[in-house]
N, C-alpha and C positions, 0 to 999 in steps of 0.2 A: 091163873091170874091174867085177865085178858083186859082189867082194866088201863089206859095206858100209863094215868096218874102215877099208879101204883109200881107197874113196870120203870117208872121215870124215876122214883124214888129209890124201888129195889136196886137196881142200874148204878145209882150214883151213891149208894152204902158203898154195895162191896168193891167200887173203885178206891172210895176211899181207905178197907182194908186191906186191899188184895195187898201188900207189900208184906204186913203184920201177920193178916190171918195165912199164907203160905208159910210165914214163918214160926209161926206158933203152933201149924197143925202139921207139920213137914214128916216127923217120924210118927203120927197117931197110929198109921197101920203096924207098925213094929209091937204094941204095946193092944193088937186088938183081935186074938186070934178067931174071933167069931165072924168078923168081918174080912175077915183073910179068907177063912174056909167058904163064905158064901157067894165070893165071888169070885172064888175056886172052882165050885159047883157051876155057876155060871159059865166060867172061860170052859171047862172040861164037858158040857154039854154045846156050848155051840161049835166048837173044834168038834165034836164026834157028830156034828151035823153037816160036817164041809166045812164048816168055817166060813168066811165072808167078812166084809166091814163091821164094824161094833161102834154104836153112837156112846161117846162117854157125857150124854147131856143135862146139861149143868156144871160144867166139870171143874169151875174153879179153877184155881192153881195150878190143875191137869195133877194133883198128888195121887188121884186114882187112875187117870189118863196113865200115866208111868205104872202103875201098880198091872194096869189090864196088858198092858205091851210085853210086861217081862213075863205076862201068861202065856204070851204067843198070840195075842191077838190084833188086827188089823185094826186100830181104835183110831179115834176123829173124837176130839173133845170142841164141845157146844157149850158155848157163855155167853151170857147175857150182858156182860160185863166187861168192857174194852181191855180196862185195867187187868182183872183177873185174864185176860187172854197174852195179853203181854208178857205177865210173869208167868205163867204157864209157857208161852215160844222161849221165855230164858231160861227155867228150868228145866223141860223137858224136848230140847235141840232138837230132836229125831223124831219128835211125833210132830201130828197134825193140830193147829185147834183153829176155830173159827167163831167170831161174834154172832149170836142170834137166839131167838126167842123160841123158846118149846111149844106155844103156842100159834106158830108159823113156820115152823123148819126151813131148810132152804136144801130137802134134800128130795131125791126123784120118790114118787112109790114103790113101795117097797124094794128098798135099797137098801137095807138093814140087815144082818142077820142076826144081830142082838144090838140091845139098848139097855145102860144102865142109868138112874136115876138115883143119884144118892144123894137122900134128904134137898134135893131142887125143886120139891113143892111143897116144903114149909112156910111159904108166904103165899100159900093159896087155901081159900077156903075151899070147904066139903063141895060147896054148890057148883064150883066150876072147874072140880076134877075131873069132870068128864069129858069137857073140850080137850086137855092135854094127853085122857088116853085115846083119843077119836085121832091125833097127830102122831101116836108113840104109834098106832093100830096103822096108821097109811102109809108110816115109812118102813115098817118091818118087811119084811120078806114074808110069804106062809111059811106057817111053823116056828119063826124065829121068836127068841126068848128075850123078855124082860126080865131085869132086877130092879128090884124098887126098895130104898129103904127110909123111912120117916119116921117121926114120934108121933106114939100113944097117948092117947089123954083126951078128954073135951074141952082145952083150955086155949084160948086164945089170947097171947101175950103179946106187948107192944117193948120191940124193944128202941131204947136208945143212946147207948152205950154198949158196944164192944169191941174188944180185940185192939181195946186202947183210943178208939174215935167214936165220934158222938154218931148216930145212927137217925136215920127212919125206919123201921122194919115191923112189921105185922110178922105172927110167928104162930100156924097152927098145928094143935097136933091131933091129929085125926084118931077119934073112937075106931076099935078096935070090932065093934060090931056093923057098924056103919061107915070103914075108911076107905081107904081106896080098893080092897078087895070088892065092895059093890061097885065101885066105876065101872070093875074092866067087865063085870054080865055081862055077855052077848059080843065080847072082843075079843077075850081070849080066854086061855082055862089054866087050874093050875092051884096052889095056896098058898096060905102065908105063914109065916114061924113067926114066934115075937121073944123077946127076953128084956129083964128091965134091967135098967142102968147100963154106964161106961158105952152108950150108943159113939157111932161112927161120926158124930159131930162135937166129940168132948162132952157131952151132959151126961148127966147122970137120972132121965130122966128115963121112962120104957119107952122103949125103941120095937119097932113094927120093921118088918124085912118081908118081902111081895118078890114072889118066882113063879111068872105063869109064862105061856107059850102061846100064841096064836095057832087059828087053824090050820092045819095042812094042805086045807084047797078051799 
């Protein structure tokens, strides 16, 4: 999503829910053991690589920012959204988070040892998926590991209402033959699992989950 329109819009949604959507999505992970185990998998491979900093970007609320910490891992949550970064430094005291765009990080090259993305590019179309893994790809470390998780489908939905306030939001969900597993060709290596329904953002629509790694040198 590199348009700025678009980022101006995205931006000033979820200001307006960050107060509601923290509070309505607060215990999801308690109730989602798939999503527990995968970024189990995740924290349990970059700890058995040395470990290092982990981008939580997109991170909202920081509800998974808190989730990656009590994994043991050095986490930094990135949002795009002043508000959601707010109520992420009130709920989660002890971590890090910072305002900014996935499409310009504000972080050195590779300075990463992992990066997680969870559903933080459902308001970007298939065409310019690729700028955002061309960013996840400069700030990694070699070898450090991505999680990514988004919805399945070819359907592009407008929303403007939820989590109690009225919205602007674009909402795609990326084909499963054509989604972001073609972005990262030539960036990093790795697959993807999928299962449908009760996905990591409350729908109950199929949900795509992406675990690949960069090169080693």
């Amino acid at each position: 999503m590199t348009d700025t329109s678009r980022l101006t819009t995205t931006r000033n949604s979820y200001d307006a829910v960050a107060a509601d959507y923290e509070r309505l999505l607060r215990d999801h992970l308690t109730d989602s053991p798939f999503d527990r185990a995968m970024l189990g998998v995740f924290a349990e491979r970059v700890l058995a690589g040395g470990g290092g900093p982990v981008g939580d970007l997109g991170c909202g609320p920081g509800r998974l920012t808190g989730h990656l910490g009590s994994l043991g891992l050095d986490v930094l949550g990135i949002e795009l959204s002043p508000e959601m970064v707010a109520v992420a430094r009130r709920v989660c005291p002890g971590l890090r988070f910072e305002v900014g765009s996935m499409t310009a990080l504000d972080l050195k090259d590779e300075s990463l040892a992992g990066a997680v993305v969870w559903y933080s590019t459902v308001h970007t179309n298939l065409e310019e998926l690729p700028v955002f893994f061309e960013e996840f790809h400069r700030v990694l470390a070699p070898g450090g590991h991505l999680l990514m998780a988004f919805k399945l489908g070819d359907e592009h939905l407008h929303l403007s209402q939820a989590y109690g306030h009225d919205l602007d939001l674009d909402v795609y969900r990326s084909p499963a033959r054509a989604g972001p597993g073609v972005a990262v060709r030539g960036l990093f290596r790795g697959g993807r699992t999928a299962r449908v329904g009760g996905g990591g953002d409350g729908g109950n629509t199929p949900q795509g989950y992406l675990l690949v790694r960069g090169p080693a040198d």
